[in-house]
Biotite code that builds the C-alpha atoms (Angstrom):
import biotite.structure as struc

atoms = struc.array([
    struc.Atom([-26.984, 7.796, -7.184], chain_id="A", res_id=1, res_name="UNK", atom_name="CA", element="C"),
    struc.Atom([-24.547, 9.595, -4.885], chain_id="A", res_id=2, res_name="UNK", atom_name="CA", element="C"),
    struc.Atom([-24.034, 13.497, -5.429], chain_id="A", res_id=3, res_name="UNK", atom_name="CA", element="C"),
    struc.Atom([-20.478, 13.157, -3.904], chain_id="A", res_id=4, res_name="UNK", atom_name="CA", element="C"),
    struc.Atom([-17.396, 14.357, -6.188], chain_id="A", res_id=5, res_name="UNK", atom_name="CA", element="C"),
    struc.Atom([-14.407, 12.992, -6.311], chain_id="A", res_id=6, res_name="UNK", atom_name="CA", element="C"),
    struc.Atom([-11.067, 14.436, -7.921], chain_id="A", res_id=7, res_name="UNK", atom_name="CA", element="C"),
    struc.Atom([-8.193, 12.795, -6.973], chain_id="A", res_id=8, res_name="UNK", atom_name="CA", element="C"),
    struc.Atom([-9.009, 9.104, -6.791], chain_id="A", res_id=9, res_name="UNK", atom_name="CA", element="C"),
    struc.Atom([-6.224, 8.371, -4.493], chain_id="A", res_id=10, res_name="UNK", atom_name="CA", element="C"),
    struc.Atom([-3.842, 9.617, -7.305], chain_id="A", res_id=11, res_name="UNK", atom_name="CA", element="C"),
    struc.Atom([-1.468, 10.745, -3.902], chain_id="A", res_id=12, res_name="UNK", atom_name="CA", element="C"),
    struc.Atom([2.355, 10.323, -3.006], chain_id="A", res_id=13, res_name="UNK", atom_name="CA", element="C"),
    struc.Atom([1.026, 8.690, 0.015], chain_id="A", res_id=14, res_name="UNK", atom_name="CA", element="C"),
    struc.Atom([-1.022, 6.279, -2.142], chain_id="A", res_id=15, res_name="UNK", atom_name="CA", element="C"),
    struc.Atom([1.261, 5.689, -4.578], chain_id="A", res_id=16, res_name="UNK", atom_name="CA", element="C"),
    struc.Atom([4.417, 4.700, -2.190], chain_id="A", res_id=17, res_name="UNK", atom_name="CA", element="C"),
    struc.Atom([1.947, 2.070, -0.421], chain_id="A", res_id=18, res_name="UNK", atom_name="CA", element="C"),
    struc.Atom([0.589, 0.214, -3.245], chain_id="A", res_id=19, res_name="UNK", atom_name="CA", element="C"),
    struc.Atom([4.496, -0.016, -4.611], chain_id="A", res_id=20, res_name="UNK", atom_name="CA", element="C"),
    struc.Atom([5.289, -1.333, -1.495], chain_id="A", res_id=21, res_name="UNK", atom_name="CA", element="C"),
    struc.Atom([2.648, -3.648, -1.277], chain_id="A", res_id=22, res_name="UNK", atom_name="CA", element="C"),
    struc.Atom([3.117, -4.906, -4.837], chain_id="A", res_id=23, res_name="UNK", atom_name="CA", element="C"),
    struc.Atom([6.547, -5.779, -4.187], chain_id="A", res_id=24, res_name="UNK", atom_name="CA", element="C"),
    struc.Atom([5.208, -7.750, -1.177], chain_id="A", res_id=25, res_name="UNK", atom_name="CA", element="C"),
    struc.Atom([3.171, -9.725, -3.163], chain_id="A", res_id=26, res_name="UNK", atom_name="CA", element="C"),
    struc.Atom([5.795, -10.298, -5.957], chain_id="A", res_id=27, res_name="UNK", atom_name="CA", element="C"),
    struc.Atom([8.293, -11.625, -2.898], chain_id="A", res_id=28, res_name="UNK", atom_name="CA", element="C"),
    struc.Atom([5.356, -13.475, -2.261], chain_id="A", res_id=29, res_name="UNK", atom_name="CA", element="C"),
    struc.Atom([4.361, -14.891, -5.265], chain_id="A", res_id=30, res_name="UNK", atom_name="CA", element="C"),
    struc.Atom([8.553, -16.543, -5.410], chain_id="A", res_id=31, res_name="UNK", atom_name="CA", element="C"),
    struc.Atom([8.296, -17.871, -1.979], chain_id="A", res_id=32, res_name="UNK", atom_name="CA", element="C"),
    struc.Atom([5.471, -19.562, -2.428], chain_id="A", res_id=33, res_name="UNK", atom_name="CA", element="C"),
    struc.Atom([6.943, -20.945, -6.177], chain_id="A", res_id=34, res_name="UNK", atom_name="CA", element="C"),
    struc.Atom([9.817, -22.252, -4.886], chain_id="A", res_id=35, res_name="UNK", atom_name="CA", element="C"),
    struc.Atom([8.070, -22.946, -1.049], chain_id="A", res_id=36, res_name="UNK", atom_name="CA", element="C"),
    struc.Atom([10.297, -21.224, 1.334], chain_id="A", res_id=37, res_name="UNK", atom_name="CA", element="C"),
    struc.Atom([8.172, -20.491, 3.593], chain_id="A", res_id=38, res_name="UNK", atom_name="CA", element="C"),
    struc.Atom([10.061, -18.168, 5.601], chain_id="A", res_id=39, res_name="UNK", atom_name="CA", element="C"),
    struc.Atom([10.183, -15.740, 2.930], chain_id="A", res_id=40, res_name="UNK", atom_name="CA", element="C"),
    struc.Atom([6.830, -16.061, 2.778], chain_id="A", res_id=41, res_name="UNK", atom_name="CA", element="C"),
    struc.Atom([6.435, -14.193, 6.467], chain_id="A", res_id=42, res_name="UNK", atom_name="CA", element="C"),
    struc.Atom([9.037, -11.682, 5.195], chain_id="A", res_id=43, res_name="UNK", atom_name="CA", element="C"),
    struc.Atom([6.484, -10.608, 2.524], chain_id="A", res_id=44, res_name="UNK", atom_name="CA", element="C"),
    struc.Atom([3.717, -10.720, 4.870], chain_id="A", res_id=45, res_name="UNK", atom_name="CA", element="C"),
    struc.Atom([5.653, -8.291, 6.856], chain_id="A", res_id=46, res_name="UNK", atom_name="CA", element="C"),
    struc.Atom([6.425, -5.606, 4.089], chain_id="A", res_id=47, res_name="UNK", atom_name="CA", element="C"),
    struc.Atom([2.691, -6.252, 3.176], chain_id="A", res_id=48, res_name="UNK", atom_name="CA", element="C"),
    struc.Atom([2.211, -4.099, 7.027], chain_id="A", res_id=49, res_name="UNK", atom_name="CA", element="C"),
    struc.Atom([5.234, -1.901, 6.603], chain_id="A", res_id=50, res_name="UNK", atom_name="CA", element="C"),
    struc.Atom([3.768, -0.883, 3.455], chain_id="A", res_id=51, res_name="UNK", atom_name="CA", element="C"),
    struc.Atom([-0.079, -0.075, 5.097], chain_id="A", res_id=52, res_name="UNK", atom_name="CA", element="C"),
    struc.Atom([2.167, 1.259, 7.600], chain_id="A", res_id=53, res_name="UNK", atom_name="CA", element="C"),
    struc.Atom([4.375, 3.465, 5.661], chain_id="A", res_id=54, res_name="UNK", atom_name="CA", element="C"),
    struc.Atom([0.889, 4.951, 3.567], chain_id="A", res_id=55, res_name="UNK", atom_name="CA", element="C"),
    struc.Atom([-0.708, 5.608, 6.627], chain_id="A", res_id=56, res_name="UNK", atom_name="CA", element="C"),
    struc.Atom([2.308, 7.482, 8.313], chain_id="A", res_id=57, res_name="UNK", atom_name="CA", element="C"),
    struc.Atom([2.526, 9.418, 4.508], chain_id="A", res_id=58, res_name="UNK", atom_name="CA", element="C"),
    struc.Atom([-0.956, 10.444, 5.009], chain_id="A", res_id=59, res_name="UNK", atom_name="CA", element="C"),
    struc.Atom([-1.509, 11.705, 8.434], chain_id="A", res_id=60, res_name="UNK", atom_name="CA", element="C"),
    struc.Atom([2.316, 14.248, 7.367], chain_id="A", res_id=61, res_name="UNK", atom_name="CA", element="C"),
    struc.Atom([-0.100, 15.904, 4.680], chain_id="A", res_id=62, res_name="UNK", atom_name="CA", element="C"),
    struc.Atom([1.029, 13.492, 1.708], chain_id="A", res_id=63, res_name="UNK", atom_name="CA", element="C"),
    struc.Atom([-2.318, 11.684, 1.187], chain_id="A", res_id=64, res_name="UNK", atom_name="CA", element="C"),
    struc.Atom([-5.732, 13.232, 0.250], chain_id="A", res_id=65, res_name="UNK", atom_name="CA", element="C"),
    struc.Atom([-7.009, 16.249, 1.781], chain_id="A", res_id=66, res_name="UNK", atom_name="CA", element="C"),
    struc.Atom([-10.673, 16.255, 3.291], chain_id="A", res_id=67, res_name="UNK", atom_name="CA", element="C"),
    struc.Atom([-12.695, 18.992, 1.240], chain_id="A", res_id=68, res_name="UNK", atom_name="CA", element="C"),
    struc.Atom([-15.384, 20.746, 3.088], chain_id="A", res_id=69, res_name="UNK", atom_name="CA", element="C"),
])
């Protein structure tokens, strides 16, 4: 078993902003494909990326988790 402790979980702003984004991306998603307009479809792929993006850029300003030593 690992030995390693974990407190947060991810429970960041950083974190949290992403996998909102992302959700919606899949809910935008989820229509195109109901109703098969498939360009909307590449629209949700792209927030899907602006959302990694957006987490990413919220984690490296100080927003995500911070590396214990």
């Amino acid at each position: 078993m690992s030995t390693e402790h974990h407190d947060n979980h991810g429970n960041t702003p950083a974190a949290w902003t992403a996998v909102a984004i992302i959700t919606i991306a899949f809910i935008v998603g989820m229509f195109a494909v109901i109703f098969g307009n498939w360009p909307l479809l590449y629209v949700a792929f792209g927030i899907v990326i602006i959302g990694a993006v957006v987490g990413k850029v919220m984690s490296m300003m100080g927003m995500g988790a911070q590396p214990t030593d």
